[in-house]
C-alpha positions in Angstrom: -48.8 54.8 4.5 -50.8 51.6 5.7 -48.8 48.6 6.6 -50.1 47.2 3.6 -48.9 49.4 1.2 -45.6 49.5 2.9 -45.5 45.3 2.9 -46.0 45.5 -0.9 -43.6 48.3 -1.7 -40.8 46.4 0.5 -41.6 43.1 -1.3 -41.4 44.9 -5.0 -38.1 46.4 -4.0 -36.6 42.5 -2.4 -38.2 41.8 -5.9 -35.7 44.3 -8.0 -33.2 43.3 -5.7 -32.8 39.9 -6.4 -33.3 40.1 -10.7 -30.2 42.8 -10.2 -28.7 40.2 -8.1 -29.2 37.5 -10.8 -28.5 39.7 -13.9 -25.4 40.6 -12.1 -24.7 37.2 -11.3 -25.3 36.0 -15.5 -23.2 39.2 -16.7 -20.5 37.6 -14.4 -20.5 34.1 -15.4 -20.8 35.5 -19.2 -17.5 37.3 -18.5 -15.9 34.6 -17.4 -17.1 32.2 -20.5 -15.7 35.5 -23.1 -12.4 35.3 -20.9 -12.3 31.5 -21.0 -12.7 31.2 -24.6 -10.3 34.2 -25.8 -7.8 33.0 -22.9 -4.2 33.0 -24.8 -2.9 29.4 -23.8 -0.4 29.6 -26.3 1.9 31.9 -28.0 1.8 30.1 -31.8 -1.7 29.8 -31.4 -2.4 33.5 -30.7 0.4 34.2 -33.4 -2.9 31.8 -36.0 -5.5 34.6 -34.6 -3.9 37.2 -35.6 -3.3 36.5 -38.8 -6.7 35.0 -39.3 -8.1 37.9 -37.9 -6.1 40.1 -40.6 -6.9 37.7 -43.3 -10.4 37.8 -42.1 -10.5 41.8 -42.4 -9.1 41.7 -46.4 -6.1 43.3 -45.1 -2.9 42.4 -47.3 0.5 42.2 -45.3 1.9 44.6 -47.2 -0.8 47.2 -46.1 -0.7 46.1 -42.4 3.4 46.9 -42.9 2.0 50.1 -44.0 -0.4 50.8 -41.4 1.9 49.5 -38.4 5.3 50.7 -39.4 6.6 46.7 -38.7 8.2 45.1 -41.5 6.5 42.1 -43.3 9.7 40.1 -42.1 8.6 40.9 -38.6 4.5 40.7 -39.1 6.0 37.3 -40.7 7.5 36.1 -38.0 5.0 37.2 -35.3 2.1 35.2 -36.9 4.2 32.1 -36.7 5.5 32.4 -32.9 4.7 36.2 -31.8 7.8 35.1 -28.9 10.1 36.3 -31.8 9.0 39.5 -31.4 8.8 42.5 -28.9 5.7 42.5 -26.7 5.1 45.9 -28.0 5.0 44.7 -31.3 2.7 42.4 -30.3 0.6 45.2 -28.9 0.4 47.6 -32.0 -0.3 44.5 -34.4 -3.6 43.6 -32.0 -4.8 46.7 -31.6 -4.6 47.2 -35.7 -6.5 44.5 -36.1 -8.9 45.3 -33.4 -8.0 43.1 -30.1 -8.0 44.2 -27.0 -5.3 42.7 -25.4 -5.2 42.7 -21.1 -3.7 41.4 -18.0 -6.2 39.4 -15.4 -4.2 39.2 -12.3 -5.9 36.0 -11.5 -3.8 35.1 -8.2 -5.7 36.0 -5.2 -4.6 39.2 -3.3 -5.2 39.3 0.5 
């Protein structure tokens, strides 16, 4: 292969290098923006989301009772300040209505 040829090749791949380099780099900052804007700041707050998510999706509390095996009483209380409820309970009301709930260590680590 001619120096040329070579040259050229070496510039395409530099080339494909730094678009993967800046799709990575937008995928990342886009991450961030999804995890800044769906960030939990506070517990009543999220409690709203839920329920507006569940209102949202036609579902009555009566069926999510059904669905979850947690009273209305308890659904009740968990959309007005989920802290008067078990984490887990929590957990299975998200994931019923379809969030994905997770835990970003956001400490540094050495």
């Amino acid at each position: 292969m001619d120096k040329a040829k070579l040259s050229t090749e070496l510039q395409n791949q530099i080339n494909q290098l730094n678009q993967l380099r800046k799709q990575a780099l937008k995928q990342e900052q886009d991450e961030q923006k999804l995890f800044e804007k769906n960030k939990i700041e506070d517990l009543p707050h999220f409690g709203k989301q839920l329920n507006t998510q569940r209102k949202l999706l036609g579902i009555e509390l009566t069926t999510l009772e059904m669905q979850t095996g947690i009273s209305s009483s308890t659904l009740k209380r968990l959309f007005k300040d989920p802290s008067q409820v078990k984490f887990q309970t929590i957990c299975i009301v998200a994931e019923t209505l379809g969030f994905n709930l997770c835990a970003i260590n956001t400490h540094k680590q050495e």
